[in-house]
C-alpha positions in Angstrom: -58.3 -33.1 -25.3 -54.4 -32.3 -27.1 -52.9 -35.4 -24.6 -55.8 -37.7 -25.7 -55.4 -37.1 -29.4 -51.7 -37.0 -29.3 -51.4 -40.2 -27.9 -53.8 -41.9 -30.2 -52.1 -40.5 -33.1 -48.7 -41.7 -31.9 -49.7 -44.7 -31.8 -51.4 -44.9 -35.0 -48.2 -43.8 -36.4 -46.1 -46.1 -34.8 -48.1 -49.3 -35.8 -48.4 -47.9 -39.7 -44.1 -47.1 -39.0 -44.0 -50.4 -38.3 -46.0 -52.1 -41.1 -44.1 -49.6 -43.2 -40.7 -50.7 -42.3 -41.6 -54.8 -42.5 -43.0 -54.0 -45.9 -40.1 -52.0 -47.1 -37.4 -55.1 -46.2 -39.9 -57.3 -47.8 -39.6 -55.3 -50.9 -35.8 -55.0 -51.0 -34.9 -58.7 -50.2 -38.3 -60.5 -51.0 -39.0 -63.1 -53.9 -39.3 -62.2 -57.2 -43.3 -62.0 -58.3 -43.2 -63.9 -61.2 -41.3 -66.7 -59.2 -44.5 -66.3 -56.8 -47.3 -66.7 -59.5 -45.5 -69.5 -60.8 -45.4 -71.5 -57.1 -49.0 -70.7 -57.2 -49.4 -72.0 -60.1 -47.5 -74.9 -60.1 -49.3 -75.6 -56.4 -52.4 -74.4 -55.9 -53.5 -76.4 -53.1 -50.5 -75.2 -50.6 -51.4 -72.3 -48.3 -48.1 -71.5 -47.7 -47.5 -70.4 -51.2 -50.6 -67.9 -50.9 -49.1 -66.6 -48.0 -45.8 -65.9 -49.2 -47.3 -63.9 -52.5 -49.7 -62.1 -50.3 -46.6 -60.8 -48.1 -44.8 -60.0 -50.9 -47.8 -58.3 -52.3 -48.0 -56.4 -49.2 -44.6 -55.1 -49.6 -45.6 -53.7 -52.5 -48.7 -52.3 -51.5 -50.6 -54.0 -53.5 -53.3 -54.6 -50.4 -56.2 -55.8 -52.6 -53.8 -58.6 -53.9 -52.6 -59.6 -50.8 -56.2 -59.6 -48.8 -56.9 -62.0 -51.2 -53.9 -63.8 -51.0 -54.5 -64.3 -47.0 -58.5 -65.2 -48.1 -57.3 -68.0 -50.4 -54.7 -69.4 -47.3 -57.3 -69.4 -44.7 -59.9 -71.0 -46.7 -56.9 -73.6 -47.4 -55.0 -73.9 -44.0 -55.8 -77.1 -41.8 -55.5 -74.2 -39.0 -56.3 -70.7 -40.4 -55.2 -68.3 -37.7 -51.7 -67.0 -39.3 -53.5 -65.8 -42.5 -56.4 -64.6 -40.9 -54.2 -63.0 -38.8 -51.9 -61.1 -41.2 -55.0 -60.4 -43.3 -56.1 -58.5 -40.1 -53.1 -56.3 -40.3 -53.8 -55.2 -44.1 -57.3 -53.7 -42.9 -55.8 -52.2 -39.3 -53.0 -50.3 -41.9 -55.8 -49.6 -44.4 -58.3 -48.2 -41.6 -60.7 -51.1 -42.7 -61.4 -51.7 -38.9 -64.3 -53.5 -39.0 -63.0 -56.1 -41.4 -59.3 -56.2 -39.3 -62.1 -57.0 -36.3 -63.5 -59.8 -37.7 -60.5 -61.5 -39.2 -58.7 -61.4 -36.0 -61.9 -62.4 -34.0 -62.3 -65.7 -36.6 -58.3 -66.2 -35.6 -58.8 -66.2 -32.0 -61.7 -68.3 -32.6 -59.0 -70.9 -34.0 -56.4 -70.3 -30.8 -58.4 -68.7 -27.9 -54.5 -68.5 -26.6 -53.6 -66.3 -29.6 -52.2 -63.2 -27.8 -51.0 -61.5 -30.8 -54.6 -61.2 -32.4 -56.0 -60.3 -28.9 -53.7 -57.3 -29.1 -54.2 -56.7 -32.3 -58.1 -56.7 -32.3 -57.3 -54.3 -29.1 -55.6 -52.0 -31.5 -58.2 -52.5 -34.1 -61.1 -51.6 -31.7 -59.2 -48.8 -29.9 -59.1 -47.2 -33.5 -62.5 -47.5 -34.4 -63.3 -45.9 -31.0 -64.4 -48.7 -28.9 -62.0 -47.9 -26.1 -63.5 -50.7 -23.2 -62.9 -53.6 -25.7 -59.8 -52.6 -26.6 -58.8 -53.1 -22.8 -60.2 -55.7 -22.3 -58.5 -57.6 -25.5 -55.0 -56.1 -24.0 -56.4 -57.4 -20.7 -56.8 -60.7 -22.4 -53.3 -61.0 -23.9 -51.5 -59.6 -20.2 -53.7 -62.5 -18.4 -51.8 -65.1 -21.2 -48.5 -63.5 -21.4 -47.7 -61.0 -18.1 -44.5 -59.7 -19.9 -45.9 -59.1 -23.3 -45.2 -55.0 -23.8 -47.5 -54.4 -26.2 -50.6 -55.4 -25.0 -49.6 -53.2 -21.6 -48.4 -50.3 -24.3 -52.1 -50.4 -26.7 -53.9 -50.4 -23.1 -52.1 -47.5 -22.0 -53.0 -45.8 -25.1 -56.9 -47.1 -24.3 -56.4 -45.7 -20.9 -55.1 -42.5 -21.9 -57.7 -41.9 -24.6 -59.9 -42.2 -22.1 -58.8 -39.9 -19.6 -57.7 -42.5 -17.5 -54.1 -41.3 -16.8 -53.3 -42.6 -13.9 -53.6 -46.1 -15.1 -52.4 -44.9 -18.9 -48.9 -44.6 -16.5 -48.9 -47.3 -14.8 -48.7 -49.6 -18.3 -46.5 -47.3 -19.5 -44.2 -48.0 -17.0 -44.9 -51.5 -16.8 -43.3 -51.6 -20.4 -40.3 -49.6 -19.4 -39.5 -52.3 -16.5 -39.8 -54.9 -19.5 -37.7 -52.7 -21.9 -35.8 -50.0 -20.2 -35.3 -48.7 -23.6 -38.6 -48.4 -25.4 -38.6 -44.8 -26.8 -42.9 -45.1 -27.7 -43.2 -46.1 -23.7 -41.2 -43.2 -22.7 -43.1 -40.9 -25.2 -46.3 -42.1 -24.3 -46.4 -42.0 -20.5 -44.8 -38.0 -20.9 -47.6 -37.2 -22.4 -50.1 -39.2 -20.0 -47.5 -37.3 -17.4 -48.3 -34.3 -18.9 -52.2 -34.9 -19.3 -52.2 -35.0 -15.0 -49.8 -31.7 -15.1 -46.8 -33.6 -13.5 -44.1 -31.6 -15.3 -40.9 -32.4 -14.4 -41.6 -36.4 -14.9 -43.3 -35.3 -18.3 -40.0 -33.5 -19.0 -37.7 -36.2 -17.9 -39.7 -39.1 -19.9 -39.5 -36.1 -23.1 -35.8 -35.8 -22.9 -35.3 -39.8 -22.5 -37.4 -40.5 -25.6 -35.1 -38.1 -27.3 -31.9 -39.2 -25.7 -33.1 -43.0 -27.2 -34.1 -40.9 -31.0 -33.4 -37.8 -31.8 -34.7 -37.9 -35.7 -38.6 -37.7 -34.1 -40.0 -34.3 -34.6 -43.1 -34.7 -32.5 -41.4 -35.5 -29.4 -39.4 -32.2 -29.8 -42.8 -30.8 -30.2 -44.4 -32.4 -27.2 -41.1 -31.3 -25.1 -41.8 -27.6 -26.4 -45.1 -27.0 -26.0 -44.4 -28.7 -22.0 -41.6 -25.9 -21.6 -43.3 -23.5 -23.2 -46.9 -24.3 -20.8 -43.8 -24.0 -18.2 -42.7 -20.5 -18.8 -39.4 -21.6 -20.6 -39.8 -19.7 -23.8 -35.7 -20.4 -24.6 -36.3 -23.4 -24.2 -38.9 -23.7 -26.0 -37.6 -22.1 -29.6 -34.8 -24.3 -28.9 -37.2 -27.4 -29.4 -39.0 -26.3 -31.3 -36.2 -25.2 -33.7 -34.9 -28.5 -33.6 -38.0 -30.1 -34.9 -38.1 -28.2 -37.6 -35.0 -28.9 -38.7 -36.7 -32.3 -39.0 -40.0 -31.2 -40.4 -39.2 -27.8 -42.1 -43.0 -27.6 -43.3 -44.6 -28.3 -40.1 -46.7 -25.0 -40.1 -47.6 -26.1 -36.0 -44.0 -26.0 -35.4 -43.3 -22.6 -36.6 -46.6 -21.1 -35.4 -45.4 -22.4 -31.8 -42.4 -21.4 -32.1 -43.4 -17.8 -33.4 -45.4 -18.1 -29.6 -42.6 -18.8 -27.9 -40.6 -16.1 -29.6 -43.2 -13.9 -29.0 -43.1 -14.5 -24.9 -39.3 -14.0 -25.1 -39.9 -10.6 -26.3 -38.5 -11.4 -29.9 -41.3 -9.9 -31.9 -39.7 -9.8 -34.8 -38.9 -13.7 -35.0 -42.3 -14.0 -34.2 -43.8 -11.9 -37.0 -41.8 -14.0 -39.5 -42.1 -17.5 -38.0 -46.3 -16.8 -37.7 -45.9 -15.6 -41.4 -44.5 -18.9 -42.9 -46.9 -20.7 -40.8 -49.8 -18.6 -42.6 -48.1 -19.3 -45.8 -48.5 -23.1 -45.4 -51.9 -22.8 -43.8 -53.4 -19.4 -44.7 -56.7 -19.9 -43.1 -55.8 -20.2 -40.1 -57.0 -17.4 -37.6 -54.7 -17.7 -34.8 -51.2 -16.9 -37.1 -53.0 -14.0 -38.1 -54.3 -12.9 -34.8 -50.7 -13.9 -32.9 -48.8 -11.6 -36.1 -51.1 -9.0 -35.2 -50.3 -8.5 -31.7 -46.4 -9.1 -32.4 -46.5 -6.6 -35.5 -47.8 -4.2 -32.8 -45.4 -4.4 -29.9 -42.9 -3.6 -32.6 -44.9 -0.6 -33.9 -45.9 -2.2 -37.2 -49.4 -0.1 -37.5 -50.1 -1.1 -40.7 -49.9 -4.6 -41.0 -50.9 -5.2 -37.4 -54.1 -3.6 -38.3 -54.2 -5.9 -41.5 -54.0 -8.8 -39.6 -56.6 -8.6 -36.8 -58.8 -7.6 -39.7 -58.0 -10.8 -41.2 -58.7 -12.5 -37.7 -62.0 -11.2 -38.2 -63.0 -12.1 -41.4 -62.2 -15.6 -40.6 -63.8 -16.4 -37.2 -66.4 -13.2 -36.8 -66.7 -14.0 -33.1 -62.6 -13.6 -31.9 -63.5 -11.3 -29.1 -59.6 -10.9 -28.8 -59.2 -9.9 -32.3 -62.3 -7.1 -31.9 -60.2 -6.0 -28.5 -56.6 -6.1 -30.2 -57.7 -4.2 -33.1 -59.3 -1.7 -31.1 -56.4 -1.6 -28.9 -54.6 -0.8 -32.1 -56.8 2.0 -33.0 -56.5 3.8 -29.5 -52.9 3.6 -30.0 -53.0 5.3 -33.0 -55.2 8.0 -31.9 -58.5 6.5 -33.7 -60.4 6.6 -30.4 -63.9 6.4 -32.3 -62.9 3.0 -34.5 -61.4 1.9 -31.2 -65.3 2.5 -29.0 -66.2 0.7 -31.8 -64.2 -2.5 -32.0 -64.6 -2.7 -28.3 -68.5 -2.6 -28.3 -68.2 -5.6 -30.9 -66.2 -7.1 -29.0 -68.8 -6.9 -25.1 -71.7 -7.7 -27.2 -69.8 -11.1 -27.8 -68.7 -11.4 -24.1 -70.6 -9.4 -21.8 -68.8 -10.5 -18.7 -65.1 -9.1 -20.2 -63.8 -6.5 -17.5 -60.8 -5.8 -20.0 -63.4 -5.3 -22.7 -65.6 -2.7 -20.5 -62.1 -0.8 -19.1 -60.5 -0.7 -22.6 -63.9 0.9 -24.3 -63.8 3.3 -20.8 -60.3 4.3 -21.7 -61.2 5.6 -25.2 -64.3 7.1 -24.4 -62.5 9.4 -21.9 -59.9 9.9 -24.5 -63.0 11.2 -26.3 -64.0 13.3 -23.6 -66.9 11.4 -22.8 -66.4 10.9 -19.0 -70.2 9.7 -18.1 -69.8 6.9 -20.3 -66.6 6.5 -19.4 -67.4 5.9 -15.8 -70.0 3.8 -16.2 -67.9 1.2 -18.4 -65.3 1.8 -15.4 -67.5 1.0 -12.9 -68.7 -2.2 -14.9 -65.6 -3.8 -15.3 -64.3 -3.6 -11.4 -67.2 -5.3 -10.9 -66.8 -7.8 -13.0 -63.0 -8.1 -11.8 -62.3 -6.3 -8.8 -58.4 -7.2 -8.6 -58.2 -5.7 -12.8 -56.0 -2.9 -11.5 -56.1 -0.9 -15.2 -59.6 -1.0 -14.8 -59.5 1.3 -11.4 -56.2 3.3 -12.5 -58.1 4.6 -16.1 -61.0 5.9 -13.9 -59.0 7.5 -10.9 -57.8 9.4 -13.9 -60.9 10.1 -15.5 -62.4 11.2 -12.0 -59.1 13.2 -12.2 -60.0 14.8 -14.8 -63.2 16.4 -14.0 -61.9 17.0 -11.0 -63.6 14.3 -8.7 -59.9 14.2 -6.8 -61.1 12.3 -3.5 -62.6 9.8 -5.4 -59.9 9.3 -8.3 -57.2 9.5 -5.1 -59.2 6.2 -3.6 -59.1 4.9 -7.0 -55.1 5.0 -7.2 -55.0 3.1 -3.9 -57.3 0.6 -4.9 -55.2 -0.3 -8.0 -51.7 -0.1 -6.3 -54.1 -2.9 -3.8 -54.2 -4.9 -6.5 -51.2 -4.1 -7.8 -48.5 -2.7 -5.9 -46.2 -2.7 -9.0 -48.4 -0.2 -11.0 -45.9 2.8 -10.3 -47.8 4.6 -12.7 -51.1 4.6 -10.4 -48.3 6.0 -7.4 -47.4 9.1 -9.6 -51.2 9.9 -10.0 -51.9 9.4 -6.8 -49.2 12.1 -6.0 -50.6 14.6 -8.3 -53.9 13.6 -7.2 -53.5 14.3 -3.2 -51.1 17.0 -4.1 -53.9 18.9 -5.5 -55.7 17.7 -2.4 -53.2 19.7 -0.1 -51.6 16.5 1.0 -48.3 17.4 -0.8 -46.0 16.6 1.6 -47.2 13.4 3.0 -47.5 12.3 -0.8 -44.3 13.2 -1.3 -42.8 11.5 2.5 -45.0 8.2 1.1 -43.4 8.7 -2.3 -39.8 8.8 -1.1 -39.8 6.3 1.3 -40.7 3.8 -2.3 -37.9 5.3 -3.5 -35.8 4.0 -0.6 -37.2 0.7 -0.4 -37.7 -0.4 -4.0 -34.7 -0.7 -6.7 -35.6 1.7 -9.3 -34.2 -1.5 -11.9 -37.6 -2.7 -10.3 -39.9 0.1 -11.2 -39.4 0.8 -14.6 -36.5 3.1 -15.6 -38.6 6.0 -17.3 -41.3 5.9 -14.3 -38.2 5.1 -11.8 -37.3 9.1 -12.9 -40.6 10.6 -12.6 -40.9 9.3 -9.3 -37.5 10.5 -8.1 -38.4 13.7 -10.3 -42.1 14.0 -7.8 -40.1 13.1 -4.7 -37.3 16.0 -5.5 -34.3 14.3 -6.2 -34.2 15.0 -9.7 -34.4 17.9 -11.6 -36.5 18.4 -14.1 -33.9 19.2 -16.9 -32.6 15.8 -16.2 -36.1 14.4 -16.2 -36.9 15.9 -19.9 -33.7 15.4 -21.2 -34.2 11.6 -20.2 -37.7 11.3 -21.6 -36.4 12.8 -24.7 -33.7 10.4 -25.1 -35.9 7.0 -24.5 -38.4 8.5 -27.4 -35.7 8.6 -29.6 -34.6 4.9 -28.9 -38.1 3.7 -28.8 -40.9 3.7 -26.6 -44.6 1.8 -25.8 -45.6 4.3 -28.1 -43.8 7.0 -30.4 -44.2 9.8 -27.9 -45.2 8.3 -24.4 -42.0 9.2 -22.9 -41.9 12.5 -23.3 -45.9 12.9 -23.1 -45.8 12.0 -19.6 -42.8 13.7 -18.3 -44.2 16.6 -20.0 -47.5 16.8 -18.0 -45.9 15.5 -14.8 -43.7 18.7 -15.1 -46.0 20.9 -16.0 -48.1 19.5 -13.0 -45.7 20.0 -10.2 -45.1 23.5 -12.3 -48.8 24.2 -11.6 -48.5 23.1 -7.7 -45.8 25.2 -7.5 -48.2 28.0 -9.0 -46.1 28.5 -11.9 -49.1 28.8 -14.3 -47.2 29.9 -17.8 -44.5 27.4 -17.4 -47.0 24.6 -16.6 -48.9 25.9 -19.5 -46.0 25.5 -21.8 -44.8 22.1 -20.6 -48.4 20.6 -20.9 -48.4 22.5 -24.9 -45.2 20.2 -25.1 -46.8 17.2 -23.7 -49.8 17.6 -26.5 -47.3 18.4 -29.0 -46.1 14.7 -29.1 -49.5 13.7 -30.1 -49.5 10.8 -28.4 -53.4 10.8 -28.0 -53.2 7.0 -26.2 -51.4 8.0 -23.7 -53.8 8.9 -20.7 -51.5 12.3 -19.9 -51.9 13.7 -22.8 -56.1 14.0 -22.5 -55.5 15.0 -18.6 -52.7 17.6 -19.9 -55.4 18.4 -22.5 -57.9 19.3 -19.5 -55.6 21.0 -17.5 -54.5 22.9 -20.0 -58.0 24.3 -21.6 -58.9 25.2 -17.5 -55.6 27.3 -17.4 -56.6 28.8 -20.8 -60.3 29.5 -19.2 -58.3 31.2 -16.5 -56.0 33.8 -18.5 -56.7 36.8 -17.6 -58.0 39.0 -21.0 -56.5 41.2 -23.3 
């Protein structure tokens, strides 16, 4: 799991921080060398002399020197647990775990009270994956020294590598009572808080390990990834922002952080964080497939397209890249390409109800309805509250005129979700074609008066209001016309739908050459993904059918 490897990673990093920083002051105020070989020299019998060249060795990293350094002192000391001790802490640093094992297993076998090697062999084993002797080394050291942090600290890192949270906590804390202070204890148990999903104390013990250091990138990171879990997308690109400022090349950070932007609605500062994370690691699938769907929200075609391709060609079997790119191709009116990026897509997961309604939803765009149908009726089967799934067929049962049926269709979507204004203007037109006009139009108003049009969606707010008579439809096309000009779902949607609800109510109204007209201007924004223009495409050729001849 992410908590279990995060906190085994922290800790790694914090030991080899901490080896680092003792060798780095040994460097800068340590013994000269040569003064070193010449002690040996002059006294080659004196462990202590092997010890101090092997630390100073060890500053320099120069670890083969100073193993055998510690060797030579061990074989010399009268007691040989120090050197075996610190020669255990050269193979721990150097992943040598099997040899940091036995050295500090031969110094506990000189001091069976040696709590420092106990906890360090914890360490060592805990690393090489043997999590129950780990704890019970740690287990060791607490039984000789109750108040010793790290030995509670490695066990919580045991504990929480394997699973065991609630007890990964509880010597968390037990360091924090020790050392109110310690920013690894208050890293460590928010991620074990965040492992059990206990959010808030994850984001408290978060923003306390930054409080006590700021300059540590991957707790920004861990508090970013818990806001952004959380829904706080600001938030989050504030975090993760700030840890980039402290690793500018993590390519995590910005492809995060191109997530977050994304879920904010900033496409754009998604699309060029998920690029620089592709440009640091260009294999990987999930920038590419992330850019994609930004690129599309912001109408990028081209290179959305280019990018879900990518997706593919890397991982073959990313049923969401075979469902965004056909998503992408019905968008742009390639309804064919888009039947068959969806088919690709259900042969990978059979059970996906968006898979089986998306592939519906361009097959009636194609005019083929029986197929259409049958994909419809496979997905609410699959996922009966998937309330696209039962609005695309009440309109392709609207279509070929199964009106009862699409009707019950609308209702059992706006059951699922009562929010889908879009499935209550259908189900106007669909019961006003029905002869239920006026009660449509009484159910229609009374949303109206009991929902905030702010709520509903301003361009479907004014088709409603348009259906229910209290707004003209002037106003209504003149409005349409003015959102497609600052920007729609689509190029055209706007106006394709006011278009063909006008030219519907036209019809009702049995005004059959100026519904004609307004459904020609519906097909004339060519907005082939939107689901009006292939019913105004319908209505229109019946109307045609029904001319009378020259």
């Amino acid at each position: 799991m992410k908590a279990r490897a995060t906190i085994l990673r922290i800790v790694l990093l914090a030991l080899l921080g901490a080896f680092a920083s003792r060798d780095t002051l040994a460097a800068d105020s340590g013994p000269n060398m040569s003064a070193l070989d010449r002690a040996v020299k002059k006294d080659p019998e004196n462990p202590r002399v092997y010890e101090e060249r092997a630390e100073a060795r060890a500053a320099r990293k120069d670890f083969t020197g100073a193993i055998s350094d510690y060797g030579k002192a061990a074989e010399l000391a009268s007691n040989p647990k120090a050197p075996l001790y610190e020669r255990g802490l050269i193979w721990l640093a150097i992943t040598n775990y099997p040899a940091a094992i036995a050295d500090f297993s031969k110094a506990i076998e000189a001091d069976r009270f040696y709590v420092e090697a106990y906890v360090a062999r914890g360490e060592a084993r805990r690393a090489s994956g043997d999590l129950p002797g780990a704890i019970a080394d740690d287990s060791k050291a607490i039984e000789y020294n109750p108040i010793l942090s790290a030995a509670y600290g490695n066990r919580g890192n045991a504990y929480g590598a394997m699973g065991d949270y609630k007890s990964a906590v509880r010597d968390f804390t037990k360091v924090l009572e020790n050392e109110t202070n310690s920013f690894l204890a208050h890293h460590m148990r928010a991620v074990a808080y965040e492992a059990q999903g206990r959010v808030e104390l994850a984001l408290d013990d978060y923003s306390a390990a930054i409080e006590l250091n700021p300059k540590v990138a991957a707790v920004w990171l861990g508090r970013a990834n818990l806001r952004q879990a959380a829904g706080d997308a600001k938030g989050a690109v504030d975090d993760y922002s700030k840890a980039l400022d402290l690793e500018p090349g993590s390519a995590a950070a910005l492809f995060n952080r191109g997530f977050a932007r994304a879920l904010s609605g900033n496409y754009q500062g998604a699309v060029d964080d998920f690029s620089k994370s592709i440009a640091l690691l260009p294999g990987n699938a999930d920038a590419y497939l992330r850019r994609a769907q930004s690129r599309r929200e912001i109408g990028q075609w081209e290179g959305a397209g280019l990018d879900f391709t990518k997706t593919i060609e890397l991982e073959k079997e990313r049923v969401e890249a075979w469902l965004g790119r056909g998503l992408l191709r019905a968008q742009t009116n390639d309804f064919t390409g888009a039947v068959a990026d969806f088919t690709e897509a259900l042969d990978l997961n059979t059970n996906s109800a968006e898979g089986f309604s998306y592939r519906g939803a361009a097959r009636s765009a194609l005019g083929e309805y029986d197929a259409a149908l049958d994909d419809f009726g496979k997905a609410v089967v699959l996922n009966p509250r998937l309330a696209m799934a039962w609005y695309n067929r009440g309109v392709a049962r609207q279509d070929i005129l199964q009106l009862r049926e699409a009707a019950d269709d609308y209702r059992t979507a706006l059951q699922a979700d009562p929010a889908f204004e879009t499935a209550r203007t259908r189900l106007w037109v669909a019961r006003a074609l029905l002869g239920e006009r006026t009660a449509a139009t009484k159910d229609l108003a009374e949303r109206l008066g009991s929902v905030p049009a702010n709520q509903r969606g301003p361009a479907i707010a004014k088709i409603e209001m348009f259906l229910a008579g209290a707004l003209g439809e002037a106003d209504l096309l003149r409005a349409a016309a003015a959102e497609k000009s600052s920007g729609g779902d689509t190029p055209g949607e706007a106006l394709c739908r006011a278009c063909y609800y006008a030219g519907m109510k036209r019809l009702l109204g049995r005004d059959r050459a100026g519904a004609a007209e307004l459904l020609e201007k519906s097909l004339q924004t060519g907005d082939r993904s939107c689901e009006d223009y292939g019913s105004a495409q319908v209505v229109l050729r019946s109307l045609k059918r029904l001319a009378p001849g020259p």
